[in-house]
Structures are given as structure tokens and as C-alpha cells.
PDB file as gemmi writes it, atoms N, CA and C in Angstrom:
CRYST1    1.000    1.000    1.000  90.00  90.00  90.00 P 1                      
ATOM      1  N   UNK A   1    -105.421   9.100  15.140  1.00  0.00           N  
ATOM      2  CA  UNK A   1    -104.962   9.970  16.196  1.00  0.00           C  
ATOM      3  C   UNK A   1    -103.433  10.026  16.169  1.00  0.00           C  
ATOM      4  N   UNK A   2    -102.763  10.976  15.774  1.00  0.00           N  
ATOM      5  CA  UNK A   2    -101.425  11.585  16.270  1.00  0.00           C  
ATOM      6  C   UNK A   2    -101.310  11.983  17.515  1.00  0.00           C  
ATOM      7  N   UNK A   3    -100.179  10.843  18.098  1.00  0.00           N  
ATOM      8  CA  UNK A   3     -99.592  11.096  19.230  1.00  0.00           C  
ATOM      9  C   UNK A   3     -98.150  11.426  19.144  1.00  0.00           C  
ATOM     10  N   UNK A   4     -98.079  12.830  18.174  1.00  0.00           N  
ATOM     11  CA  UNK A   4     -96.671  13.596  18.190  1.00  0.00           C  
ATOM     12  C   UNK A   4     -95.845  12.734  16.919  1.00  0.00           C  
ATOM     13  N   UNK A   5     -94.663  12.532  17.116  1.00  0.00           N  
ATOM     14  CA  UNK A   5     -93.998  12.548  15.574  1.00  0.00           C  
ATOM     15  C   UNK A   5     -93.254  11.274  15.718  1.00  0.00           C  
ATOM     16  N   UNK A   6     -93.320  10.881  14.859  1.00  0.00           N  
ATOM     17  CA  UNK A   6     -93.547   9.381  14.428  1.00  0.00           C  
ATOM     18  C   UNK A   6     -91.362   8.956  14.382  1.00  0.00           C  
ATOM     19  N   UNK A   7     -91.556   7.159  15.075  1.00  0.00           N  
ATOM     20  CA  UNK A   7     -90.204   6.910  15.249  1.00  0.00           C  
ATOM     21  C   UNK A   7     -89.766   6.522  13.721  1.00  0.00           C  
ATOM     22  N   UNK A   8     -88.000   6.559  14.012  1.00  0.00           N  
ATOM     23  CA  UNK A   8     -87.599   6.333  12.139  1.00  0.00           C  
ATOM     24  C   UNK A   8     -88.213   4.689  12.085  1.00  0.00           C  
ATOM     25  N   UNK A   9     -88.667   3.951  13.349  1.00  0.00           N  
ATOM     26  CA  UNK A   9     -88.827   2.435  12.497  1.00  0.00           C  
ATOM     27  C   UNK A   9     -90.173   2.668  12.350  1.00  0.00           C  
ATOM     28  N   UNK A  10     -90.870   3.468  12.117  1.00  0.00           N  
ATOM     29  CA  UNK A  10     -92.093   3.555  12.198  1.00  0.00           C  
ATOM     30  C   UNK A  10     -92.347   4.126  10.583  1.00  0.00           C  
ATOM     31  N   UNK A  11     -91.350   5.129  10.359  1.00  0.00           N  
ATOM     32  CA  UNK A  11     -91.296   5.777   9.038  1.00  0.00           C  
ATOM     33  C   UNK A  11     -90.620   4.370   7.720  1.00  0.00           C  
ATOM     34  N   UNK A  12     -89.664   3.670   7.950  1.00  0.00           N  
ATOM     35  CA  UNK A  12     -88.875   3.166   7.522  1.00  0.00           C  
ATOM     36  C   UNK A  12     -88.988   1.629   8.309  1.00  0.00           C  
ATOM     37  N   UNK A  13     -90.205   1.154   8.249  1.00  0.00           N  
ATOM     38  CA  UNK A  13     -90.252  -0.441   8.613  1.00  0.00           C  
ATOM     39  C   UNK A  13     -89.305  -1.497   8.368  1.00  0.00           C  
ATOM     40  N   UNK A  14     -88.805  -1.277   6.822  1.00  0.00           N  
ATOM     41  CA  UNK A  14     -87.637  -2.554   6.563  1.00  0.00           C  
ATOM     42  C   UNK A  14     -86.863  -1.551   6.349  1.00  0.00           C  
ATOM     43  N   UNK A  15     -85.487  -2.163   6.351  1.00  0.00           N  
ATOM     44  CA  UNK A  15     -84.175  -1.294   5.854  1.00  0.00           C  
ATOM     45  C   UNK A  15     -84.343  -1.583   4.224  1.00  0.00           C  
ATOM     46  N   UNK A  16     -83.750   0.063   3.540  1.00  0.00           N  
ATOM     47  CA  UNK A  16     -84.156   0.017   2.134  1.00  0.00           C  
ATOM     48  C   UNK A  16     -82.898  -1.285   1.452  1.00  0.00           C  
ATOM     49  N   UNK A  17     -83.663  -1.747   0.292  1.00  0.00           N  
ATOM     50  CA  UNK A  17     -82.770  -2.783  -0.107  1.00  0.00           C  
ATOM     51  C   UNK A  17     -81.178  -2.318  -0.719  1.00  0.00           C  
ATOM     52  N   UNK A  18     -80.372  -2.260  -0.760  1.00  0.00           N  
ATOM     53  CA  UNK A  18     -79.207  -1.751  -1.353  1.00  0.00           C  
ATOM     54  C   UNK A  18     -78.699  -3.201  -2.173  1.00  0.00           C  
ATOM     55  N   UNK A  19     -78.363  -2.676  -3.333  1.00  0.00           N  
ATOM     56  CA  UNK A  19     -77.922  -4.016  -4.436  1.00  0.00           C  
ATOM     57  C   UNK A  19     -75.966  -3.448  -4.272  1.00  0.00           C  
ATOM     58  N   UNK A  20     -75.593  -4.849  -4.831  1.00  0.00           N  
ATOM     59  CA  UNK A  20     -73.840  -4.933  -4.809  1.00  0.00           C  
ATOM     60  C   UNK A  20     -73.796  -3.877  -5.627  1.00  0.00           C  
ATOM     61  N   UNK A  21     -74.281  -3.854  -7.082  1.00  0.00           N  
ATOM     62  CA  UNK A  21     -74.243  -2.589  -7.455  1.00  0.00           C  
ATOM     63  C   UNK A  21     -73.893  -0.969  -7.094  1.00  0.00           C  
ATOM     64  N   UNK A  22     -74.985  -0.928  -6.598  1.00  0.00           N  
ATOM     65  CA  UNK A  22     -75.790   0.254  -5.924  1.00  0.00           C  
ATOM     66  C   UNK A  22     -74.386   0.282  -4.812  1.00  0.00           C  
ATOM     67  N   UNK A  23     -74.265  -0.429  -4.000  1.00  0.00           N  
ATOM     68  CA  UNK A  23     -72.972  -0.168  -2.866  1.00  0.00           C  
ATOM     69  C   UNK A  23     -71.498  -0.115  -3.857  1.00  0.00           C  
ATOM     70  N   UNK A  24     -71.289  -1.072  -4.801  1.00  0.00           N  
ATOM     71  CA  UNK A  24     -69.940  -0.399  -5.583  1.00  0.00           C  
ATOM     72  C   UNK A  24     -69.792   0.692  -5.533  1.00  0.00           C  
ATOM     73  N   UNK A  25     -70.834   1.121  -6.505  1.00  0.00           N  
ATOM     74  CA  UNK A  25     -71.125   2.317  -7.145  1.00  0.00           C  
ATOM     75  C   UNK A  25     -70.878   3.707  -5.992  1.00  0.00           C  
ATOM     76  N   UNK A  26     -71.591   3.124  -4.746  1.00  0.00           N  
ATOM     77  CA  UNK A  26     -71.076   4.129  -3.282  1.00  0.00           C  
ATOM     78  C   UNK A  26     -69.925   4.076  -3.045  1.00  0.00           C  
ATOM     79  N   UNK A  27     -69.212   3.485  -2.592  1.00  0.00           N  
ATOM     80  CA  UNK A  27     -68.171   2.938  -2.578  1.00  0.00           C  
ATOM     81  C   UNK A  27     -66.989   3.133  -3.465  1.00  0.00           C  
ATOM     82  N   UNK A  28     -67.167   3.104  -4.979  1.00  0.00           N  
ATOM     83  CA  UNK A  28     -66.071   3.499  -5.484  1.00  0.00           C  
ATOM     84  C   UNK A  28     -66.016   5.012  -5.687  1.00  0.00           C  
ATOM     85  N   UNK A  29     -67.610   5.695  -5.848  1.00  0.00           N  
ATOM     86  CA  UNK A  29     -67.486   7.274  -5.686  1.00  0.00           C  
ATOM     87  C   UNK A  29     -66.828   8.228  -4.383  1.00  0.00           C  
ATOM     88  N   UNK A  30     -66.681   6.976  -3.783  1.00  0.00           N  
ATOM     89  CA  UNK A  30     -66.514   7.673  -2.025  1.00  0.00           C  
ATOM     90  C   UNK A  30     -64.925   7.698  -2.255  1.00  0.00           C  
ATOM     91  N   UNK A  31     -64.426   6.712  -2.779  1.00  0.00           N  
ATOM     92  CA  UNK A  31     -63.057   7.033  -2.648  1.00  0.00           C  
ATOM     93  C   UNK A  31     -62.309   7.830  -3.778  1.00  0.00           C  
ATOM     94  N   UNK A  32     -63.016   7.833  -4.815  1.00  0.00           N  
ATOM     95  CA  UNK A  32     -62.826   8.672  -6.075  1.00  0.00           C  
ATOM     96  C   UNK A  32     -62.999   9.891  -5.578  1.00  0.00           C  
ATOM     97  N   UNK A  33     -63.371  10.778  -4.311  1.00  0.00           N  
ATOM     98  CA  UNK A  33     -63.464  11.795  -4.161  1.00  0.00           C  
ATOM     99  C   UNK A  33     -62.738  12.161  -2.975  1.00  0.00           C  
ATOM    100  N   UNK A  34     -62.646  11.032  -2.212  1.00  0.00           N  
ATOM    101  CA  UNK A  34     -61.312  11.053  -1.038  1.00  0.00           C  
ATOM    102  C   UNK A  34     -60.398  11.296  -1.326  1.00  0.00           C  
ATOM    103  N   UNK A  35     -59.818  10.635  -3.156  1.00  0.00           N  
ATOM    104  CA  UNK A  35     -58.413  11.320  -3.670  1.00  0.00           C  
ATOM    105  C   UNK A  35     -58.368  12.719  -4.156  1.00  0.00           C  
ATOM    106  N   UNK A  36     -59.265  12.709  -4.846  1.00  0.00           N  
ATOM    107  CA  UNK A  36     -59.742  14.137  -5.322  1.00  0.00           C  
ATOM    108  C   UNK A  36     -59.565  15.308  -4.475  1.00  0.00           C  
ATOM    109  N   UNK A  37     -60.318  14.981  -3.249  1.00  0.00           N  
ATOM    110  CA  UNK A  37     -59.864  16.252  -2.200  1.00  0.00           C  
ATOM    111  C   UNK A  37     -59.050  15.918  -1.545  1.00  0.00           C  
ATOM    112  N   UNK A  38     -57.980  14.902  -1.418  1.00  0.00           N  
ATOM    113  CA  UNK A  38     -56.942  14.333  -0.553  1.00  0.00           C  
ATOM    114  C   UNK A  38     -55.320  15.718  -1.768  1.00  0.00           C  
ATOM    115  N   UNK A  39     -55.804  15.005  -2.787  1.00  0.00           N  
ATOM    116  CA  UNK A  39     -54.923  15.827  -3.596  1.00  0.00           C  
ATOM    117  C   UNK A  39     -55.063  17.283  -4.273  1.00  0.00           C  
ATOM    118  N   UNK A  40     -55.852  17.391  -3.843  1.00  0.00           N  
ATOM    119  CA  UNK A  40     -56.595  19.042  -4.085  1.00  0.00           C  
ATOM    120  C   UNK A  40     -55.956  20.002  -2.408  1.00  0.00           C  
ATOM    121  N   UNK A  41     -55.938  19.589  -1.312  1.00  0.00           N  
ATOM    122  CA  UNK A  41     -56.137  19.908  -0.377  1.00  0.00           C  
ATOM    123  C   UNK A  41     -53.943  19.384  -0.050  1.00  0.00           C  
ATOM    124  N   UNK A  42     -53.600  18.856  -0.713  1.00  0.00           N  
ATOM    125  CA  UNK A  42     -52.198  17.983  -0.073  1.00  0.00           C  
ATOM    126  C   UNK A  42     -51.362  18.973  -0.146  1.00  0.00           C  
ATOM    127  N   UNK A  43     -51.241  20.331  -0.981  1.00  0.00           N  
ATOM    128  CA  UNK A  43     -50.062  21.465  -1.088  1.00  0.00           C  
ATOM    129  C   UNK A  43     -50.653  21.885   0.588  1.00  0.00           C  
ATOM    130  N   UNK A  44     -51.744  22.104   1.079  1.00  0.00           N  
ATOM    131  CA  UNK A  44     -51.700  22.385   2.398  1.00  0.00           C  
ATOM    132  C   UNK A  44     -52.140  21.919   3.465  1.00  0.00           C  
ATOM    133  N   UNK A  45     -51.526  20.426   3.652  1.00  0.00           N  
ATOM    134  CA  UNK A  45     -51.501  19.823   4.548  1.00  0.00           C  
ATOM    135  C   UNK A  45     -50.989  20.278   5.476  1.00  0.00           C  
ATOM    136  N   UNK A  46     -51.514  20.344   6.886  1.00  0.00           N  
ATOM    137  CA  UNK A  46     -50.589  21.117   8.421  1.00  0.00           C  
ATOM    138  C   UNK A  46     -50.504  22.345   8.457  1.00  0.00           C  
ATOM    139  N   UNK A  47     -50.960  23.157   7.467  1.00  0.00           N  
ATOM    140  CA  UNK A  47     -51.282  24.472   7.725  1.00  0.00           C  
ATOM    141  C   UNK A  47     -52.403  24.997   8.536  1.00  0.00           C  
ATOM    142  N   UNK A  48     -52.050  26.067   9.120  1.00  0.00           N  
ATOM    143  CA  UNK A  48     -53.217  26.735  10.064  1.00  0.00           C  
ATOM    144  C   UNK A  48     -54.256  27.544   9.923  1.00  0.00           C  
ATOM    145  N   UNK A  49     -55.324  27.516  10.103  1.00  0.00           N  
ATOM    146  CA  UNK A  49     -56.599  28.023   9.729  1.00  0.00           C  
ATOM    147  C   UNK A  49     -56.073  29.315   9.107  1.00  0.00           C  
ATOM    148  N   UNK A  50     -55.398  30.141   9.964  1.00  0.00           N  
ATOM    149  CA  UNK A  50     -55.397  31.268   9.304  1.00  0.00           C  
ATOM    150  C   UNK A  50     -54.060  31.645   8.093  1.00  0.00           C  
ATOM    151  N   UNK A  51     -53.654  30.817   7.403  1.00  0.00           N  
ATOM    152  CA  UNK A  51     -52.730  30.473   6.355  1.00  0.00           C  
ATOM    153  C   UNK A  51     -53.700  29.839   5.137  1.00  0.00           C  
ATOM    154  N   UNK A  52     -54.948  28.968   5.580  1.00  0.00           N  
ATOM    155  CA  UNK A  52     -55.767  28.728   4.404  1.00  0.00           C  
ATOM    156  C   UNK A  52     -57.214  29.933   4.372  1.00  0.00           C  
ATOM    157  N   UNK A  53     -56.667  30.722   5.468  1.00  0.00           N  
ATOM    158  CA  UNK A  53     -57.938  31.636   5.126  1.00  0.00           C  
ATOM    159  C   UNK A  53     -57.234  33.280   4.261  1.00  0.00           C  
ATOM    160  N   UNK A  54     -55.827  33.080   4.089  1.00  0.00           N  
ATOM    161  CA  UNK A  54     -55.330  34.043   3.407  1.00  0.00           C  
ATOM    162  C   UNK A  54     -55.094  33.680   2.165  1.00  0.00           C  
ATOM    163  N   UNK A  55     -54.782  32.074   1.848  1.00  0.00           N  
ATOM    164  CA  UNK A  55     -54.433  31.117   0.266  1.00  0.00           C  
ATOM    165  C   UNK A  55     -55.713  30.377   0.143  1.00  0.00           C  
ATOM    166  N   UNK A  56     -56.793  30.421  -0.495  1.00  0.00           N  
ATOM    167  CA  UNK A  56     -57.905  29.493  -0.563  1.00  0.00           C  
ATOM    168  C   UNK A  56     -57.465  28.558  -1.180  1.00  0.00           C  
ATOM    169  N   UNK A  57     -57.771  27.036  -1.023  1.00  0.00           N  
ATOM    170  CA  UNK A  57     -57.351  25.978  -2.027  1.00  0.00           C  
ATOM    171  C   UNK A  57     -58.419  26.630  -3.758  1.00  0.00           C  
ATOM    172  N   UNK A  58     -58.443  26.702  -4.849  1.00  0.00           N  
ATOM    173  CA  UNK A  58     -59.027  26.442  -5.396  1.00  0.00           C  
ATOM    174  C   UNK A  58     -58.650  26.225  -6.706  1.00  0.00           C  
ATOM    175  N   UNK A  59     -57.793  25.284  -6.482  1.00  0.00           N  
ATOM    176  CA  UNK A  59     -56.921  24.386  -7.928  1.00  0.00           C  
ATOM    177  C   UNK A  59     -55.597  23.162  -7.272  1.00  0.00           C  
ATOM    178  N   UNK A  60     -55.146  22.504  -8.223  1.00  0.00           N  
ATOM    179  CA  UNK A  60     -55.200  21.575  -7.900  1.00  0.00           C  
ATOM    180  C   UNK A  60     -53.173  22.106  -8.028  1.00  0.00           C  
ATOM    181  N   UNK A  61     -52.603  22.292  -6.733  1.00  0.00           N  
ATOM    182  CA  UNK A  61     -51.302  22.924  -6.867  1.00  0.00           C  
ATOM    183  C   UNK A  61     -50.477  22.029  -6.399  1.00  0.00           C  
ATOM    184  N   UNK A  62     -49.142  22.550  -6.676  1.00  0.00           N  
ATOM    185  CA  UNK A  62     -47.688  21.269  -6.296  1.00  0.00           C  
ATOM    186  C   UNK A  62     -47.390  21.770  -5.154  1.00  0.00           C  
ATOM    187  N   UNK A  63     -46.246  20.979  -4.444  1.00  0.00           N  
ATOM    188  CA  UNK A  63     -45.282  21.695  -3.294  1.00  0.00           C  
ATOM    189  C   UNK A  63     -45.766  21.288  -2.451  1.00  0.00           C  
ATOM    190  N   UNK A  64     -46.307  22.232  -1.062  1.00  0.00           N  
ATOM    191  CA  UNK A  64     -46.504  22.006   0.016  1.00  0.00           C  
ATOM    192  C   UNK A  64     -45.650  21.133   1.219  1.00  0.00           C  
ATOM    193  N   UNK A  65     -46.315  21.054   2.139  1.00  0.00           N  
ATOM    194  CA  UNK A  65     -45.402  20.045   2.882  1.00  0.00           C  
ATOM    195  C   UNK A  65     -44.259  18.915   2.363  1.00  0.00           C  
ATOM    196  N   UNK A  66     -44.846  18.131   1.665  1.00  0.00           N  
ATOM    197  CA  UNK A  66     -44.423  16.883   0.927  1.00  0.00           C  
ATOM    198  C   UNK A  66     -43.817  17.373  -0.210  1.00  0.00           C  
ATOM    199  N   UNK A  67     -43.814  18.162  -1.013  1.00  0.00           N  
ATOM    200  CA  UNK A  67     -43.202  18.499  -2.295  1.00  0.00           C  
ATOM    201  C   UNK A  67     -43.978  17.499  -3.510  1.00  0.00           C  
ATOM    202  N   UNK A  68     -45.253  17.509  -3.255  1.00  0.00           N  
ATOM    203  CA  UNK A  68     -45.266  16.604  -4.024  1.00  0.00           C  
ATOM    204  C   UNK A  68     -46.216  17.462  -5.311  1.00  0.00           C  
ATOM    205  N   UNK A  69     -46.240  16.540  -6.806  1.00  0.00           N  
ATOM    206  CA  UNK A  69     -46.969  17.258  -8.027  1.00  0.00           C  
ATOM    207  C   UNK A  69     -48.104  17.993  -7.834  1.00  0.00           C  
ATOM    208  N   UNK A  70     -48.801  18.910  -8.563  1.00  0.00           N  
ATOM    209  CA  UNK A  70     -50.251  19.162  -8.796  1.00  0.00           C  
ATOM    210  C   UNK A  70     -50.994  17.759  -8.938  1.00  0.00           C  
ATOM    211  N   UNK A  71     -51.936  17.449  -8.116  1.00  0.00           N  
ATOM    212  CA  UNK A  71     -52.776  16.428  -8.809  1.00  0.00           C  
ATOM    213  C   UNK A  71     -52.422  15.205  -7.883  1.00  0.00           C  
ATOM    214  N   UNK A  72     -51.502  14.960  -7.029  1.00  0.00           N  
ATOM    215  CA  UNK A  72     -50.786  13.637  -6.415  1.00  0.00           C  
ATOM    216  C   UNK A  72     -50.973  13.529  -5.327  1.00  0.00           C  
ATOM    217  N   UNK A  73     -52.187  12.657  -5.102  1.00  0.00           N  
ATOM    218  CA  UNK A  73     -52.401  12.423  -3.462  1.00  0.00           C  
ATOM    219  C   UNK A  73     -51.529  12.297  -1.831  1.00  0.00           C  
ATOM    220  N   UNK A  74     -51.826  11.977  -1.368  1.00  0.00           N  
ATOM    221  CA  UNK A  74     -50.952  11.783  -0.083  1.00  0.00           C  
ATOM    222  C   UNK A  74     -50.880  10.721   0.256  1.00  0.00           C  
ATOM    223  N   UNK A  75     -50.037   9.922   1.184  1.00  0.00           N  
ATOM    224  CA  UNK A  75     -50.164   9.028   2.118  1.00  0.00           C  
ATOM    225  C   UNK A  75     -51.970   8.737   2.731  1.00  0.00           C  
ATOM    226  N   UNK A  76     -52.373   9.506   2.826  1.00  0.00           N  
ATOM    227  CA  UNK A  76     -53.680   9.443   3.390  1.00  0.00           C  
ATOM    228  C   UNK A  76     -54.723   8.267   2.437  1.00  0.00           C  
ATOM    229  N   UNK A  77     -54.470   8.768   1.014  1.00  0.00           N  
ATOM    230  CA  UNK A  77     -55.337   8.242   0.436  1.00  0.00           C  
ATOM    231  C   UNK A  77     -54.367   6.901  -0.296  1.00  0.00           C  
ATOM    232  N   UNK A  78     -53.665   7.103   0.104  1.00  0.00           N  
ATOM    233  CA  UNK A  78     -52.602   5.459  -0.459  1.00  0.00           C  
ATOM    234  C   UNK A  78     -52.789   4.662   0.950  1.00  0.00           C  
ATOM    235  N   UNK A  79     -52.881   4.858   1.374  1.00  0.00           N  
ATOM    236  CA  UNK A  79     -53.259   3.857   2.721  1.00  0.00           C  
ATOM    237  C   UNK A  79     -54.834   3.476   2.373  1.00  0.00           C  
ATOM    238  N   UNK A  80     -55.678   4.099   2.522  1.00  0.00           N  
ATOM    239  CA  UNK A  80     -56.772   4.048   2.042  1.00  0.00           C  
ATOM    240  C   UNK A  80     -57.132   2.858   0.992  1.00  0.00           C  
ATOM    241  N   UNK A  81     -56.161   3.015   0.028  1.00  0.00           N  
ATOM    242  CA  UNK A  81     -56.557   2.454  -0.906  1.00  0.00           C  
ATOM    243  C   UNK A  81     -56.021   0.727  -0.813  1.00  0.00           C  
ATOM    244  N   UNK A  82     -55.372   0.798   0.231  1.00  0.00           N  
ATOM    245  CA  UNK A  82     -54.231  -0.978   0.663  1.00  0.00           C  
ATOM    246  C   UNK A  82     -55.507  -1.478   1.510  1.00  0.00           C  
ATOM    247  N   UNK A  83     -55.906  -0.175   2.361  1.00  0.00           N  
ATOM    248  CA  UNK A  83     -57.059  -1.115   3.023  1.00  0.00           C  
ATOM    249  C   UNK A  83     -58.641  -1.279   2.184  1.00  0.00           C  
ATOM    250  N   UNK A  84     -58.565  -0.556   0.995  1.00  0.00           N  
ATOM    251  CA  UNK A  84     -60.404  -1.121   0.564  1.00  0.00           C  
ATOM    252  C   UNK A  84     -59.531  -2.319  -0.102  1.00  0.00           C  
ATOM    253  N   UNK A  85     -58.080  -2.451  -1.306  1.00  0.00           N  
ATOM    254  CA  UNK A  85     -57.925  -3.471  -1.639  1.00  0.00           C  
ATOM    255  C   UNK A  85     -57.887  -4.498  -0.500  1.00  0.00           C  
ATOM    256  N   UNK A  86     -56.768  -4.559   0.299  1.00  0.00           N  
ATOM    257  CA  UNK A  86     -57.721  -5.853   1.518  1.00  0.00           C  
ATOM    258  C   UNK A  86     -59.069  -6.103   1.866  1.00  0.00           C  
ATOM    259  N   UNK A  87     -60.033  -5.114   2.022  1.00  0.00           N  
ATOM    260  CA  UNK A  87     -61.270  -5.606   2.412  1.00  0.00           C  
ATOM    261  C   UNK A  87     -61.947  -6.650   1.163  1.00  0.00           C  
ATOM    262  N   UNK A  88     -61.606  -5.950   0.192  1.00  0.00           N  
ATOM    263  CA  UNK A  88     -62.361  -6.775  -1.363  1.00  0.00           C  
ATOM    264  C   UNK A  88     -61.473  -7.910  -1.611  1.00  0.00           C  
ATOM    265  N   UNK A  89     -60.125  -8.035  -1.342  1.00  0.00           N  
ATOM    266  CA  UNK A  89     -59.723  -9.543  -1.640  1.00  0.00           C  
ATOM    267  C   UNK A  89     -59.667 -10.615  -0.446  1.00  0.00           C  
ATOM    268  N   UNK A  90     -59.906 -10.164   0.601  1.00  0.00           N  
ATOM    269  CA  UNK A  90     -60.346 -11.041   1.707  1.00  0.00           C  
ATOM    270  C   UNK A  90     -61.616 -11.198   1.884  1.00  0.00           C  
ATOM    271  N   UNK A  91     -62.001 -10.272   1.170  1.00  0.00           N  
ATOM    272  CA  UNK A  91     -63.884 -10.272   1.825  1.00  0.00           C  
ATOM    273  C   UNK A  91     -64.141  -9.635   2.986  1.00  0.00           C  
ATOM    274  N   UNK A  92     -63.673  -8.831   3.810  1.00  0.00           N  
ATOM    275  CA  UNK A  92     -63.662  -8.437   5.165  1.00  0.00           C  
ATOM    276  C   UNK A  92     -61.859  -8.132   5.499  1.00  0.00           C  
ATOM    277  N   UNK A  93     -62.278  -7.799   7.513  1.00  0.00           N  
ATOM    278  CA  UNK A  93     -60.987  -7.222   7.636  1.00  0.00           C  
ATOM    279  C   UNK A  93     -59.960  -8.218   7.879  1.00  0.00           C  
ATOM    280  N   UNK A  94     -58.748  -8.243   7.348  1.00  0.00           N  
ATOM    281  CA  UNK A  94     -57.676  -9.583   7.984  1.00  0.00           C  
ATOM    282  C   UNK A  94     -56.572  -8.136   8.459  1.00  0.00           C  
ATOM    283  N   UNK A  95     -56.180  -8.108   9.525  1.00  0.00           N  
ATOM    284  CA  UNK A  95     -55.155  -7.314   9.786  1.00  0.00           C  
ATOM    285  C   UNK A  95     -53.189  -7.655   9.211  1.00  0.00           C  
ATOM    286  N   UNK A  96     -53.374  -8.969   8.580  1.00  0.00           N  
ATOM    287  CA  UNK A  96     -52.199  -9.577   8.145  1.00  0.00           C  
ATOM    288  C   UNK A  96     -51.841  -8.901   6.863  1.00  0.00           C  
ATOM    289  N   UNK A  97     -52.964  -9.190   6.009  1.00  0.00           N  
ATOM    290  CA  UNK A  97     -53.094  -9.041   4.228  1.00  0.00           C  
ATOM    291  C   UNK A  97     -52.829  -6.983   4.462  1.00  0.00           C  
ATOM    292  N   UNK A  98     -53.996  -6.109   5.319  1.00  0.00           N  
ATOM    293  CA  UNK A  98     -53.553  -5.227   5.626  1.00  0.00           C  
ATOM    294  C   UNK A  98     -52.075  -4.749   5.797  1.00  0.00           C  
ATOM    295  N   UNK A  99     -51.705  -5.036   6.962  1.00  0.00           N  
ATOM    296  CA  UNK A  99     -50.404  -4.882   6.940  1.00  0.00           C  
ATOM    297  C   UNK A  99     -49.151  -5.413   6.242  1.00  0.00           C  
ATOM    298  N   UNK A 100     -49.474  -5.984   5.399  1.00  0.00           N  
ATOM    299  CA  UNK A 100     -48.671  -6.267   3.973  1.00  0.00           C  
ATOM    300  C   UNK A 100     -48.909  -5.771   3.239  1.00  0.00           C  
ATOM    301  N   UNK A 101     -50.001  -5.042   2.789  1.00  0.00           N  
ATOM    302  CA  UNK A 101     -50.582  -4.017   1.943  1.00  0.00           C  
ATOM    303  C   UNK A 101     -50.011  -2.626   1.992  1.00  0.00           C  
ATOM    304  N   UNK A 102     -49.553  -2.606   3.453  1.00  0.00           N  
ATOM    305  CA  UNK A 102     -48.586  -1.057   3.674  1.00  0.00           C  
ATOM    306  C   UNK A 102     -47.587  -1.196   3.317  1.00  0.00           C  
ATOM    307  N   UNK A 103     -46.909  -2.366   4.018  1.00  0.00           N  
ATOM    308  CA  UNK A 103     -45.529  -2.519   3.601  1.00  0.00           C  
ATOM    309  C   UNK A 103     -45.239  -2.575   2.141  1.00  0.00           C  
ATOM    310  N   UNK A 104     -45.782  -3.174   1.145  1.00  0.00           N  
ATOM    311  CA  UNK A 104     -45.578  -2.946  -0.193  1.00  0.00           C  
ATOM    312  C   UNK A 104     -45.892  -1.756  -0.642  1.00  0.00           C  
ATOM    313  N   UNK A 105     -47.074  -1.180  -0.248  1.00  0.00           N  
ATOM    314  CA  UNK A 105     -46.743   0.772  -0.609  1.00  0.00           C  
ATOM    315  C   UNK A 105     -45.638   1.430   0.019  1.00  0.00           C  
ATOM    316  N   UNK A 106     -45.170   0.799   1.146  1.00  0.00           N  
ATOM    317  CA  UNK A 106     -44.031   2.064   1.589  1.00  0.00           C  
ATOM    318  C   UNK A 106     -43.070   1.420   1.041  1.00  0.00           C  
ATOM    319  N   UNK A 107     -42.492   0.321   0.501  1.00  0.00           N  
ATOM    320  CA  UNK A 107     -41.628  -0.147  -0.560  1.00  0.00           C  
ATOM    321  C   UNK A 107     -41.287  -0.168  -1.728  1.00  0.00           C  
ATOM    322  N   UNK A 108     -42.421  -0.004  -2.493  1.00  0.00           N  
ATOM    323  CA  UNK A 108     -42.953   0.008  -4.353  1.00  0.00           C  
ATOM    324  C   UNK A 108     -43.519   1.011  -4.670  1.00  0.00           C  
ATOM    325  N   UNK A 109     -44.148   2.159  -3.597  1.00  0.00           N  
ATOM    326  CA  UNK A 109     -45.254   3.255  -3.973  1.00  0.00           C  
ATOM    327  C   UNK A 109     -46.525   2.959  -4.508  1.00  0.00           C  
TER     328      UNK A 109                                                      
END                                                                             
């Protein structure tokens, strides 16, 4: 007897197993594509809807706000990247190792 539509712990009894692997592998694609569109998207950073609905992004261009190369991420994804390196050499979050992690990017690049 169906009594209407079934709960997700009902569909999904255990949580599926995920291997270290399997989460790298998430994990390093997730940010491999955070730069990708961080620097695809960085010539028009702070522009207004209707400035990217007259220039479509669809290549990978210099300039913009920052002046920075074709291809060269932002601040966005360099921060990003101080905090997954802290999470993986602490094992978790330390807000110390973090914030030494900035300070040497806004010092060294």
C-alpha cells in the first residue's frame, strides 16, 4: 500500500559511501573550475547586467577592472586557494594558518 511519496531516508537508507578519492577528485574539479570561470569572467568583474548583456563573456580576455592578463584569475580565486591549502595542511579550519595564508599572498602573490 502507497501512502503518497516516499521520504529521501526512506529512498536513501545509508548515506552513499564517498572514498578520499572520489572527494579529491570533487574537490579538486570544483576548484579547477572556480579558476576557470573566476578568470574567464575577471575582464568583467563589477559590471552591470546590462554591459554583459551587450559584451557576452565568451573567451578568455585581458583588462577589465584589474588590468589584469587573458587567462589570470582574481583575488577571488587566490584567496580560495590559501584557504583549501589551510584546510589540507591542518586537516580542518585553524583561522591562524588561514590568515597567514593571506598575508603571504598579498605579499609574494
Amino acid at each position: 500500500m502507497n501512502d503518497g511519496p516516499q521520504q529521501p531516508h526512506q529512498i536513501y537508507p545509508k548515506p552513499p559511501s564517498v572514498t578520499a578519492d572520489d572527494a579529491y577528485k570533487g574537490i579538486s574539479g570544483s576548484m579547477l573550475g572556480m579558476a576557470i570561470g573566476d578568470a574567464t569572467g575577471a575582464h568583467v568583474e563589477f559590471r552591470p547586467r546590462s554591459y554583459l548583456q551587450q559584451h557576452q563573456v565568451t573567451d578568455l580576455v585581458g583588462g577589465g577592472t584589474w588590468g589584469l592578463k587573458a587567462g589570470q584569475w582574481t583575488d577571488d580565486t587566490s584567496m580560495a586557494l590559501c584557504l583549501a591549502a589551510s584546510l589540507i595542511i591542518k586537516q580542518g579550519y585553524n583561522a591562524y594558518d588561514q590568515l597567514v595564508r593571506y598575508k603571504w599572498w598579498w605579499k609574494e602573490g
